[in-house]
C-alpha positions in Angstrom: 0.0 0.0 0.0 3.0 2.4 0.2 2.5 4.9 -2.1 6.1 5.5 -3.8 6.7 1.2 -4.1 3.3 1.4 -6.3 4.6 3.8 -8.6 7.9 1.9 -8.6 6.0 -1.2 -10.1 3.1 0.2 -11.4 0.3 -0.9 -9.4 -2.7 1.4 -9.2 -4.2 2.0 -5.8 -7.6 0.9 -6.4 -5.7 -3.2 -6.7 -4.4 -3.4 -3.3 -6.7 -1.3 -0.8 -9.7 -1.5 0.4 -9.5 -5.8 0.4 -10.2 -7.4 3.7 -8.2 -10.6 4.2 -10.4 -13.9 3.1 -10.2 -16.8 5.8 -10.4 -19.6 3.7 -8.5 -22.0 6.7 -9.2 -22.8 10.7 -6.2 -23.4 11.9 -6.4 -24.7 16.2 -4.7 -21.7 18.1 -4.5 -19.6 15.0 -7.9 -19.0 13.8 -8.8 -18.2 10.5 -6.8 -15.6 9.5 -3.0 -16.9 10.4 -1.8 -14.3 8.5 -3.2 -11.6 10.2 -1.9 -13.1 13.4 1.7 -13.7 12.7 2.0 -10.3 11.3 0.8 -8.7 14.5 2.5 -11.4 16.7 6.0 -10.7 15.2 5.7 -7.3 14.0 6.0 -8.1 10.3 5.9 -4.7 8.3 6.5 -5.2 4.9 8.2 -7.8 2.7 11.9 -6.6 3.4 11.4 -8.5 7.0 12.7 -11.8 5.3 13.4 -13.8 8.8 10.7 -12.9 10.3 8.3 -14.0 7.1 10.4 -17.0 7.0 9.3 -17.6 11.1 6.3 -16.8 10.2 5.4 -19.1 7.4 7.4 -22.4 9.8 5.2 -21.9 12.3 2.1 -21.4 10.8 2.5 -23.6 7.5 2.6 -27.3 8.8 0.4 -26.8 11.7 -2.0 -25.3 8.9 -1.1 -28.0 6.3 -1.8 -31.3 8.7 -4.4 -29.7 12.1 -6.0 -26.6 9.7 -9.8 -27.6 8.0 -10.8 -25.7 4.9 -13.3 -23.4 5.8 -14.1 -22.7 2.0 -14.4 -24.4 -1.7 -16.6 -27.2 -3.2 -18.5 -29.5 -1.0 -15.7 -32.2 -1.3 -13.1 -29.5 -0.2 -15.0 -27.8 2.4 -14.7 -29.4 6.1 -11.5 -31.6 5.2 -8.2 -31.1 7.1 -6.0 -29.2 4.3 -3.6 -32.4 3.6 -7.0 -34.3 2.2 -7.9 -31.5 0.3 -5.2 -30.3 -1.2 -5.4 -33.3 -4.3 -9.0 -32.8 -4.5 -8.9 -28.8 -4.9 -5.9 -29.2 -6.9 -7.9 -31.7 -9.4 -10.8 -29.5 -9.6 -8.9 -26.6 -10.5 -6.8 -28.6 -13.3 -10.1 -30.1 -15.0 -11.8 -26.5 -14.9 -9.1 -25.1 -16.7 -8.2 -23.1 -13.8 -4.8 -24.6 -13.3 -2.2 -26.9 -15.2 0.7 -28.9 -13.2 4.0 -26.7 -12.8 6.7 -28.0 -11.3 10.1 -26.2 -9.7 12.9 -27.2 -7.2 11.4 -25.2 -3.9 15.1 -23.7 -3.5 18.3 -23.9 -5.2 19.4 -27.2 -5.3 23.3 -27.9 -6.9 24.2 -31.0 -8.3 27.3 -32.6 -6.7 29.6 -31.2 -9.9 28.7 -27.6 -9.1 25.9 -27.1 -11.7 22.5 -26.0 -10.5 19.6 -28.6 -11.1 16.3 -27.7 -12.4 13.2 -29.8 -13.6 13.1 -31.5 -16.7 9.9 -33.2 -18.5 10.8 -36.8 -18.9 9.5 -40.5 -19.1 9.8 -41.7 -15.2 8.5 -45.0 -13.2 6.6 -44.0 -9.8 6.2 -46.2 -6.9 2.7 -45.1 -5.6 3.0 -44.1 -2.2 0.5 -43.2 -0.8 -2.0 -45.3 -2.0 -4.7 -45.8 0.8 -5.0 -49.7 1.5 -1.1 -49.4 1.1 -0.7 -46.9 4.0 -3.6 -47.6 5.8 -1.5 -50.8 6.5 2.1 -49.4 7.6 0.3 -46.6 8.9 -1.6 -49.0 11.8 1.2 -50.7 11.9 3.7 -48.2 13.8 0.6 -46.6 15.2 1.0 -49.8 17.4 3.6 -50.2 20.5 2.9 -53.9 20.4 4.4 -54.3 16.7 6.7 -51.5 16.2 9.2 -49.0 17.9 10.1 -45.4 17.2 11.8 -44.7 20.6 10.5 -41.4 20.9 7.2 -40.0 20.0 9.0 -37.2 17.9 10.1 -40.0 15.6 6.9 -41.5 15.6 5.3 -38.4 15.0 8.1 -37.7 12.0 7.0 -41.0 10.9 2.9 -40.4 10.7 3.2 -37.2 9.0 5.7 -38.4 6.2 3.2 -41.3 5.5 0.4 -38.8 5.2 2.7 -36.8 2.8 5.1 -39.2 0.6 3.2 -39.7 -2.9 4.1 -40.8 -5.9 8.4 -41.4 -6.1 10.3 -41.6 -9.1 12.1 -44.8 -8.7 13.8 -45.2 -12.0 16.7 -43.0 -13.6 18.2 -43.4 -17.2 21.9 -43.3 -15.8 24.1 -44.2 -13.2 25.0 -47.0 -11.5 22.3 -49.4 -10.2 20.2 -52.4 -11.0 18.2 -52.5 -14.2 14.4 -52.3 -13.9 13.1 -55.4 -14.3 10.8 -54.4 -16.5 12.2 -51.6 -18.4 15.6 -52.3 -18.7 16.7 -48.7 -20.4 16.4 -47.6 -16.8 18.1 -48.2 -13.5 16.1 -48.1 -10.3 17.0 -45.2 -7.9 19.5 -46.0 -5.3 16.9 -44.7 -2.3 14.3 -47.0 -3.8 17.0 -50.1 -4.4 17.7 -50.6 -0.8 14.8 -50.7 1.1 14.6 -54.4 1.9 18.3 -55.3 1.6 18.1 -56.1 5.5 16.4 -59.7 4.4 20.0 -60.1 2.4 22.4 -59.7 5.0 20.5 -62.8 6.9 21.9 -65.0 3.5 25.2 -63.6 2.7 27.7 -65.2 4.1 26.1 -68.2 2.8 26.6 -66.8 -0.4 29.4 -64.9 -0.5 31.9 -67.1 0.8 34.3 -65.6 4.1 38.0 -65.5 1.9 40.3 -63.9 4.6 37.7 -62.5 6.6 36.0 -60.7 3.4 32.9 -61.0 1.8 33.9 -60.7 -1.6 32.0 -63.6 -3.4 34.7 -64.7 -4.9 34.6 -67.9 -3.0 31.0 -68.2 -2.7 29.1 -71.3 -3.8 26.7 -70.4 -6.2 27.3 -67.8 -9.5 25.0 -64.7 -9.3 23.6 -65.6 -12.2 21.7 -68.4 -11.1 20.4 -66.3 -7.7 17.0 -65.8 -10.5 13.6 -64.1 -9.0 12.4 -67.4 -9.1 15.3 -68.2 -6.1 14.5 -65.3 -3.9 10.9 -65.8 -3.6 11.4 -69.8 -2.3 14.4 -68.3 0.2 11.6 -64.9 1.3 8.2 -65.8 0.2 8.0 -69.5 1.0 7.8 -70.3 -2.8 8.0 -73.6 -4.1 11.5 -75.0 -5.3 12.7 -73.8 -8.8 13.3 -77.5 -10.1 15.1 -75.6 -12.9 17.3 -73.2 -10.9 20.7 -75.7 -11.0 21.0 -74.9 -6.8 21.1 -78.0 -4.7 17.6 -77.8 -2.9 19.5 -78.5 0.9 21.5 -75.0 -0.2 18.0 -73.2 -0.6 16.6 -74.7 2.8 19.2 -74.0 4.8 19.5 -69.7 2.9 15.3 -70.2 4.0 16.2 -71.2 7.9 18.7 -68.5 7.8 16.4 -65.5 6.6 13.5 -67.3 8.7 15.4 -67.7 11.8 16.9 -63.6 11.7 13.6 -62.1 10.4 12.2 -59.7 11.3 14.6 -57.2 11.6 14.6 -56.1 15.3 16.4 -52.6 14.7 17.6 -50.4 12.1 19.6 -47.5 12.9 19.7 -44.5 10.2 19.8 -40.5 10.2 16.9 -38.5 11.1 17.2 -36.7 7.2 16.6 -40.3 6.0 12.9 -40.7 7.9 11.2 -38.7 4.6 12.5 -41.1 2.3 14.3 -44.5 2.8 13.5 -45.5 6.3 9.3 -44.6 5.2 9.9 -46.8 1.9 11.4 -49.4 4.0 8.2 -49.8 5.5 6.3 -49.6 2.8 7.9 -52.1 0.5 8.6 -54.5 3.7 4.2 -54.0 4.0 4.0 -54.7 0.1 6.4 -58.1 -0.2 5.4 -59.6 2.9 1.9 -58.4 2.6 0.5 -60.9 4.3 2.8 -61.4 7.3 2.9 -58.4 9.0 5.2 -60.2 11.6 8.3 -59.8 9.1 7.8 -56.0 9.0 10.4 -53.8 10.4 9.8 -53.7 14.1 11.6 -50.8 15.4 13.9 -48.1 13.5 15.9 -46.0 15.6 16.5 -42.2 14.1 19.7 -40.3 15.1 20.9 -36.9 14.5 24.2 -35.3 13.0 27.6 -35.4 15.1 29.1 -31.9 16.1 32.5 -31.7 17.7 33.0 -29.8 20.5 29.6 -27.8 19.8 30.8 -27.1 16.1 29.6 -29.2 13.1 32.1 -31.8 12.0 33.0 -30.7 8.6 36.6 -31.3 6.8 36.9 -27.7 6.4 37.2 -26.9 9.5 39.5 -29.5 10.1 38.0 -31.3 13.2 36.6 -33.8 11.2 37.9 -37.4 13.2 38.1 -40.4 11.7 37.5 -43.9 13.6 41.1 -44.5 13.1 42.8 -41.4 14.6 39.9 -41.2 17.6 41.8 -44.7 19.1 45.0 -44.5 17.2 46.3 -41.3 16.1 47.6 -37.7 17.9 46.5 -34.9 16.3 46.7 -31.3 17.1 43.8 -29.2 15.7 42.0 -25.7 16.5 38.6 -25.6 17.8 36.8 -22.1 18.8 40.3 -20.4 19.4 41.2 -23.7 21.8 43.9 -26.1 21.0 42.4 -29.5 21.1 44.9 -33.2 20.8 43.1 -35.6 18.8 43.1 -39.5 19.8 42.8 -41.2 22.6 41.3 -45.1 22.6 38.8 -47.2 22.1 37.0 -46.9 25.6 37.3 -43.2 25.7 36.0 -42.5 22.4 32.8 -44.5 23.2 32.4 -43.0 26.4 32.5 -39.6 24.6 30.2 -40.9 22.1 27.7 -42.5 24.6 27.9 -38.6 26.7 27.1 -36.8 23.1 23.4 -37.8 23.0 20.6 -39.6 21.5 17.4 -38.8 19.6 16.8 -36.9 16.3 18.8 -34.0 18.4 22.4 -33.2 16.9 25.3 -35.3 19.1 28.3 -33.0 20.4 30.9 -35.2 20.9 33.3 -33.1 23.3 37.3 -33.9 23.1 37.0 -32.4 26.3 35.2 -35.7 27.7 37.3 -38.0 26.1 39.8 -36.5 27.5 38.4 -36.9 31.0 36.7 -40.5 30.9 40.9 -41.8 30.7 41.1 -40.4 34.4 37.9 -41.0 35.1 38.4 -45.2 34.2 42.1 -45.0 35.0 41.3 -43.4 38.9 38.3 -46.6 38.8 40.8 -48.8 38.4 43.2 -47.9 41.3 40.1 -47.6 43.3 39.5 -51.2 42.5 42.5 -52.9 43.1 42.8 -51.0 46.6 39.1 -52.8 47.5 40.3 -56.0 46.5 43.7 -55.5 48.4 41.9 -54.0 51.5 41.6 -56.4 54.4 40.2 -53.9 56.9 36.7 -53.7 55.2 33.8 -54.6 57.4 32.0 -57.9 57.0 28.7 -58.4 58.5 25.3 -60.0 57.8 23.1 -58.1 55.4 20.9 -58.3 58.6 22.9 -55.8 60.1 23.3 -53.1 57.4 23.1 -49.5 58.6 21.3 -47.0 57.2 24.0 -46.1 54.9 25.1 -49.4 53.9 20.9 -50.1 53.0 21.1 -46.8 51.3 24.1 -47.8 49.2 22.0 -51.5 47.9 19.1 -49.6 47.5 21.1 -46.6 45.2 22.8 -49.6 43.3 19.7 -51.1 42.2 17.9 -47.9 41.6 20.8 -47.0 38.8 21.1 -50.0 37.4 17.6 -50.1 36.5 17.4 -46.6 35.3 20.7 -47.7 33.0 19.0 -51.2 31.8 15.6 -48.7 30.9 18.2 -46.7 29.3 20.0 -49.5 27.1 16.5 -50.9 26.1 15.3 -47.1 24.6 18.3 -46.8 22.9 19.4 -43.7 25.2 22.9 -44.3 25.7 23.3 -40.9 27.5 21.1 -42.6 30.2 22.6 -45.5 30.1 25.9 -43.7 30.8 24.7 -41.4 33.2 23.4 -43.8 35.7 25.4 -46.6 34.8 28.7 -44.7 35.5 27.8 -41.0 37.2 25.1 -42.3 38.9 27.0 -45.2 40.3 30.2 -43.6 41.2 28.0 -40.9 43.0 26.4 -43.5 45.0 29.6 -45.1 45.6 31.5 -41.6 46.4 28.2 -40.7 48.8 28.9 -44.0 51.0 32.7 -43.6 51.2 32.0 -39.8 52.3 29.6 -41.7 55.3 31.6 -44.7 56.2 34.4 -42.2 56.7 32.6 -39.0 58.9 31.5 -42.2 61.1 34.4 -43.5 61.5 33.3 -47.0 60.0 34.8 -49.1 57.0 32.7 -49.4 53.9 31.0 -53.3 53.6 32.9 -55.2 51.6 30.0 -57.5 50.3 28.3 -54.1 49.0 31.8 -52.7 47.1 32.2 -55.9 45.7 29.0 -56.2 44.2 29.4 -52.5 43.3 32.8 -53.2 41.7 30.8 -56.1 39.5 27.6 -54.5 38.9 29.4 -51.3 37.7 31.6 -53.9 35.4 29.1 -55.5 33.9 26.7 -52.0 33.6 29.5 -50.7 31.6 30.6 -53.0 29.3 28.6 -51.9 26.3 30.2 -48.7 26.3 33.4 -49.4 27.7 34.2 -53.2 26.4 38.0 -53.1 26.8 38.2 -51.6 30.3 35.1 -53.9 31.6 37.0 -56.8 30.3 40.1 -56.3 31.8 38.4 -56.1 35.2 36.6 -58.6 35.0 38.4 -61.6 33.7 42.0 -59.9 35.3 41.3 -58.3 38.7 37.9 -60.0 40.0 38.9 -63.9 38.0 36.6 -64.5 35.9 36.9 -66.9 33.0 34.5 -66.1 30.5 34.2 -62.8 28.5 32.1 -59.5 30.1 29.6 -59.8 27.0 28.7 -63.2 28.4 28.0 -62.2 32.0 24.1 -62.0 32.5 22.7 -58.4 33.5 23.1 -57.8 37.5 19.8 -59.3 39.4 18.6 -56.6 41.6 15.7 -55.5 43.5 13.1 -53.4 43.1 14.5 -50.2 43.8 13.2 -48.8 47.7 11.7 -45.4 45.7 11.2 -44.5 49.9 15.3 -45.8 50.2 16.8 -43.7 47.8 14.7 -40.3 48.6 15.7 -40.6 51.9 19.2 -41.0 51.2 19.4 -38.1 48.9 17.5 -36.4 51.6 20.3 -37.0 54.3 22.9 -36.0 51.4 21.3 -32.4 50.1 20.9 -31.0 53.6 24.5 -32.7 55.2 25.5 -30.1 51.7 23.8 -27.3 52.6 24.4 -27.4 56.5 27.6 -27.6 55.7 28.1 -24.4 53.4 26.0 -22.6 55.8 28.0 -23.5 58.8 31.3 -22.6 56.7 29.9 -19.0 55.9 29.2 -18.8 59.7 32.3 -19.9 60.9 34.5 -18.3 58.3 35.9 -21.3 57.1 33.9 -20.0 53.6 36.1 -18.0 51.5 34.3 -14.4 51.2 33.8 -12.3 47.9 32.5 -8.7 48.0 32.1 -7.4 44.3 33.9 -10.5 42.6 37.2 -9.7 45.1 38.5 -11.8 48.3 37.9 -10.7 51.3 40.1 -12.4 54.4 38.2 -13.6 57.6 39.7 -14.6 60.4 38.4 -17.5 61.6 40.2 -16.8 65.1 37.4 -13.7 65.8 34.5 -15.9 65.0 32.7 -17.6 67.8 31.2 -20.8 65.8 28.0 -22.4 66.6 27.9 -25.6 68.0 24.3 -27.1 67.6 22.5 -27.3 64.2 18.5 -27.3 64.1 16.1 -28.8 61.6 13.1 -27.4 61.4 11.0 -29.5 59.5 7.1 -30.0 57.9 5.1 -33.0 57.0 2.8 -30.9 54.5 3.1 -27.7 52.1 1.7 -24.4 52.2 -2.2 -24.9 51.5 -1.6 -22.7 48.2 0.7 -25.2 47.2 -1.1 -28.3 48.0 -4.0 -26.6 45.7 -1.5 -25.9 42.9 0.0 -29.9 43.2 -3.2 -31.6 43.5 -4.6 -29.7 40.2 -1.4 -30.3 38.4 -1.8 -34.1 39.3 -5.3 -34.3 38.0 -3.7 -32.4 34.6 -1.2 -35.3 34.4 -1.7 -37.6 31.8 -0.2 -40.7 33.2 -0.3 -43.2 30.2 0.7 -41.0 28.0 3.2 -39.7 30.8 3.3 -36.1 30.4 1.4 -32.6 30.9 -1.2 -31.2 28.4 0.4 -28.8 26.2 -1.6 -26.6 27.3 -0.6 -26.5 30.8 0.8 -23.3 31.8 -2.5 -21.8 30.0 -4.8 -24.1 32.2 -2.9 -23.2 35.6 -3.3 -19.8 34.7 -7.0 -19.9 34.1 -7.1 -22.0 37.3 -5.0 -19.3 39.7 -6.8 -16.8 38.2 -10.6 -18.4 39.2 -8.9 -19.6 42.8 -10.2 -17.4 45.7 -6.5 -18.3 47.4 -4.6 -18.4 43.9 -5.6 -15.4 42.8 -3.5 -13.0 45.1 -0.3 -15.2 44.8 -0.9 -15.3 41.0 3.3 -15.0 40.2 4.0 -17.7 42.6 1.7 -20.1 41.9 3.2 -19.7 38.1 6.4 -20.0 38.9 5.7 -23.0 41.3 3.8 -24.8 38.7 6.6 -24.4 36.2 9.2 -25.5 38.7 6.7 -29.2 39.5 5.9 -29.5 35.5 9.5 -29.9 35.2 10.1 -32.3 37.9 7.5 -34.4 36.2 9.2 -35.2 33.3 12.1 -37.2 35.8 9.4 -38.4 38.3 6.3 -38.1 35.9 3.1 -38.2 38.3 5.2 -39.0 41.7 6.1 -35.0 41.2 3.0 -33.8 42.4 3.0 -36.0 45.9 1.4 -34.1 49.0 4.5 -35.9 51.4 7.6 -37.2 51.4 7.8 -41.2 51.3 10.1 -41.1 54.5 9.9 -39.9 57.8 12.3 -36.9 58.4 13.1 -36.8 61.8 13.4 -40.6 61.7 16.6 -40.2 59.1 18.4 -37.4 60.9 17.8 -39.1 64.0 19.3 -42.4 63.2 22.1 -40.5 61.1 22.6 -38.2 64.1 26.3 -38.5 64.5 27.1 -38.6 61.0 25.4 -35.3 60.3 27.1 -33.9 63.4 30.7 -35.0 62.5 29.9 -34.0 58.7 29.1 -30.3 59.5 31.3 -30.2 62.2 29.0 -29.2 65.5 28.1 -31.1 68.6 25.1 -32.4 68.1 22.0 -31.7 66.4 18.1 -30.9 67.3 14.8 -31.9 65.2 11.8 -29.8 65.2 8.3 -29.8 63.4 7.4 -26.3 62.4 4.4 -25.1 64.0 3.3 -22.1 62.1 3.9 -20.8 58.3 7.3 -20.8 58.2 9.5 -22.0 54.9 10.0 -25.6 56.0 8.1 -27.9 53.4 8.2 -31.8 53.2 11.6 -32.8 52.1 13.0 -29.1 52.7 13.7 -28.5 56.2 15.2 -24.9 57.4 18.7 -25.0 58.9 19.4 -23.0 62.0 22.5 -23.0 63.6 23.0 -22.0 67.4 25.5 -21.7 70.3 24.9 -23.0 73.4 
């Protein structure tokens, strides 16, 4: 509408003004003028704001294109979501002589020699994707936990929306190399659309192949390719009767059938995230179309992984941090990484430590140098601590009958971790894994030394050797070469790590552990506290030192804990909504929620006037539900307070470094809440 960029392109007033928008879409959230909306939300002005059109249209254009409903068109348009309507409009238009087909790259795409690419008019072989029967099939059959595994409901939902979008795919191309189309040998098939079952192969190769020097080359192999016809396949896959005529000895076939039918189907297939719009969907599809009537060969679980950044930078050649297998466990390396000098190679176990820390999911990996670095110290340090445990003859040895609280603390923390690493390993969340497997273990471990010592006790050696073998074993699919040596060198063992079964453990004591990390947070924040009252705490006044001495400085000697069996009443209203919010099969919060709580406070006569806190309290228990899900929103703690400081008496004393301690329940609205006791300190 601005007057001088008219004249500029000749466009007379009376074309652009005076039009109100047309809502021809209702879109959930954006109602039906999108537009309108992200203009205002992001302050769009004109057409120079490039990002923020480019936001814009992201945010607005799938969540339009797969939740909008047309609100306008024919009566077979009208009412449909946008992605069944968009063929059907598109039709109309075409056979009205409204529209013809037109077809352009949606950027600027360059061919791997430099050249730009553009769209050319030519015969080409589609594989209908698409069709409805066809995906009605694949489509229930990842739709069902029973029969197939995404590992996170992002690839799932990756997975859905490419089925409702992949069409018709050119599968053919006139050059290149490739295998010829059966039927049309002037073409080859595409290289995406030639490797979508070639999991079913890899159960027969080495039957084929032959194994000369460790190779499968083929060379050696018992049968000529030539005589592997269609005919061949579809007896070793389909169950076919035997080609008299193939020149194969039939025992040959029978046993290539056991093999395919003893490793089908596949379990897991691991691929890039970039690969889920294309060859990991046509993998389903063609597995649902050549075993189309036994649903139990389809793929059962595909696992989707991001890229790999180095040191929070992408791995690229030209920036010379891209590591090869071979230098990670072999080589030394110096390279420049963000202005830091960074030595490249280390060893096997490091590098897949580093790996297993750089994390899973369709989010990018950062591999840090830094942590490789670090897990040699952190396994070498292990190791010395295990051979001083197997050399120690001092350790206590009692019945389990006559564990303390620290050494049932320890069992309980044990089998807590190693089920959170096993649910780890199973979900393909080697970050998980890692993290309680090792960190969470060593902190466990580290947390019992730190007690056995401030009360003046030896560790149990039953519970470090079972730590020392449970952590071994834990461990091993990260960090083979280091579990091995432990085990078969330091604690005897004959056979291999990756034989040992998985440790037998309890059901973790959820009451056990909580308690335990109870004990541990406020020992921690006694502590500090009594430091900064006794001036043992080093003192900074605007970011400088300031010197204290601790000789003037009259320290207390008595620590109370003031304590509470139940929260505020505001906050009791604010948990017990957000529990009945909680979706607990589908294990997480609306995503609405914040929105809901507000409307909630905002209607709450005892909400209302606390309306920041009850926010920012809601926010801080949404979070904790995604560790704890619905066990987040619990009125008390599953332990008694007083009964754990009580029993742990002297240990707390000794670890802060007073006298003796006092427990009291609050008795009026004080800042004591269950699980968060207030710390006084006193002299007397």
């Amino acid at each position: 509408t601005d007057a001088k960029l008219r004249e500029k392109y000749g466009v007379k007033e009376e074309w652009v003004k005076g039009y109100d928008v047309i809502p021809i879409i209702e879109i959930p959230g954006y109602g039906d003028k999108a537009a309108v909306l992200m203009c205002e939300k992001l302050k769009i002005k004109s057409q120079k704001d490039k990002a923020k059109l480019v936001e814009a249209k992201a945010e607005v254009y799938k969540k339009g294109f797969y939740e909008g409903t047309m609100i306008v068109g024919s009566d077979a348009v009208k009412g449909k979501k946008v992605f069944e309507a968009k063929n059907i409009a598109r039709q109309e238009m075409i056979e009205e002589g409204d529209a013809l087909p037109y077809f352009e790259p949606e950027s600027i795409v360059m061919s791997r020699s430099g050249g730009e690419c553009v769209v050319t008019y030519l015969d080409q072989w589609f594989l209908k994707y698409g069709e409805e029967e066809w995906r009605a099939a694949v489509y229930a059959h990842i739709s069902n936990p029973e029969t197939f595994n995404a590992y996170t409901d992002v690839t799932l939902k990756c997975f859905k929306e490419n089925l409702d979008w992949l069409k018709e795919w050119a599968c053919s191309r006139s050059f290149g190399l490739g295998t010829l189309l059966p039927w049309d040998e002037q073409f080859v098939i595409e290289s995406l659309s030639d490797s979508t079952i070639y999991m079913a192969y890899y159960t027969v190769c080495h039957k084929l192949q032959g194994r000369a020097h460790g190779s499968l080359n083929g060379q050696d192999g018992p049968v000529p390719a030539e005589k592997i016809t269609p005919a061949v396949w579809d007896y070793i896959f389909l169950d076919d009767s035997y080609p008299e005529d193939c020149g194969i000895e039939k025992s040959l076939l029978k046993e290539l059938k056991a093999e395919f039918n003893y490793w089908y189907p596949m379990n897991l297939r691991v691929s890039g995230k970039d690969l889920i719009n294309n060859h990991l969907t046509m993998c389903l599809y063609n597995h649902a179309a050549i075993w189309k009537d036994k649903p139990e060969l389809w793929p059962r679980s595909i696992y989707a992984n991001g890229h790999v950044m180095v040191n929070s930078m992408k791995m690229a050649k030209s920036l010379g941090n891209f590591i090869t297998l071979d230098e990670a466990v072999l080589g030394h390396r110096e390279i420049e990484l963000d202005g830091q000098k960074v030595i490249i190679g280390w060893c096997a176990d490091a590098t897949r430590f580093a790996c297993a820390d750089a994390g899973d999911g369709l989010e990018d990996s950062n591999f840090s140098c830094d942590t490789a670095d670090k897990a040699i110290l952190r396994l070498t340090t292990e190791l010395e601590f295990i051979q001083s445990v197997l050399a120690d003859s001092n350790l206590r040895i009692t019945d389990e009958s006559e564990y303390d609280f620290h050494d049932k603390a320890f069992a309980a923390k044990m089998d807590y971790f190693v089920s959170e690493a096993d649910a780890g390993y199973a979900g393909m969340r080697f970050r998980d894994a890692l993290k309680n497997g090792f960190y969470g273990l060593q902190g466990a471990r580290d947390s019992y030394r730190d007690a056995c010592s401030r009360s003046g006790i030896p560790m149990h050696k039953t519970l470090l050797l079972k730590f020392i073998e449970v952590q071994t074993v834990v461990l091993s699919p990260i960090c083979t070469h280091y579990c091995e040596h432990v085990w078969r060198e330091l604690l005897g063992n004959k056979t291999s790590v990756t034989r040992a079964s998985w440790p037998t453990t309890a059901a973790p004591d959820r009451a056990l552990v909580l308690a335990s990390n109870f004990l541990d947070d406020i020992v921690s924040k006694a502590r500090l506290k009594f430091m900064e009252l006794s001036g043992t705490k080093p003192k900074f006044v605007k970011g400088k030192k300031v010197e204290v001495d601790p000789s003037t400085i009259t320290p207390p000697n008595q620590v109370c804990f003031i304590i509470s069996k139940e929260f505020p009443e505001w906050k009791k209203i604010i948990l017990t909504k957000l529990n009945e919010l909680y979706d607990s099969e589908a294990k997480c919060m609306p995503s609405d929620v914040m929105k809901q709580i507000k409307v909630f406070a905002v209607s709450n006569p005892v909400l209302k006037p606390l309306m920041k806190n009850a926010m920012q309290v809601g926010a801080f228990f949404i979070k904790k539900s995604e560790e704890e899900q619905e066990k987040a929103f619990e009125l008390q703690v599953p332990y008694d307070q007083e009964q754990v400081l009580k029993e742990n008496a002297e240990y707390v004393a000794s670890s802060i470094g007073v006298a003796s301690i006092d427990v009291i329940y609050q008795t009026d609205a004080g800042e004591a809440e269950p699980g968060t006791p207030v710390v006084e300190f006193i002299t007397v």
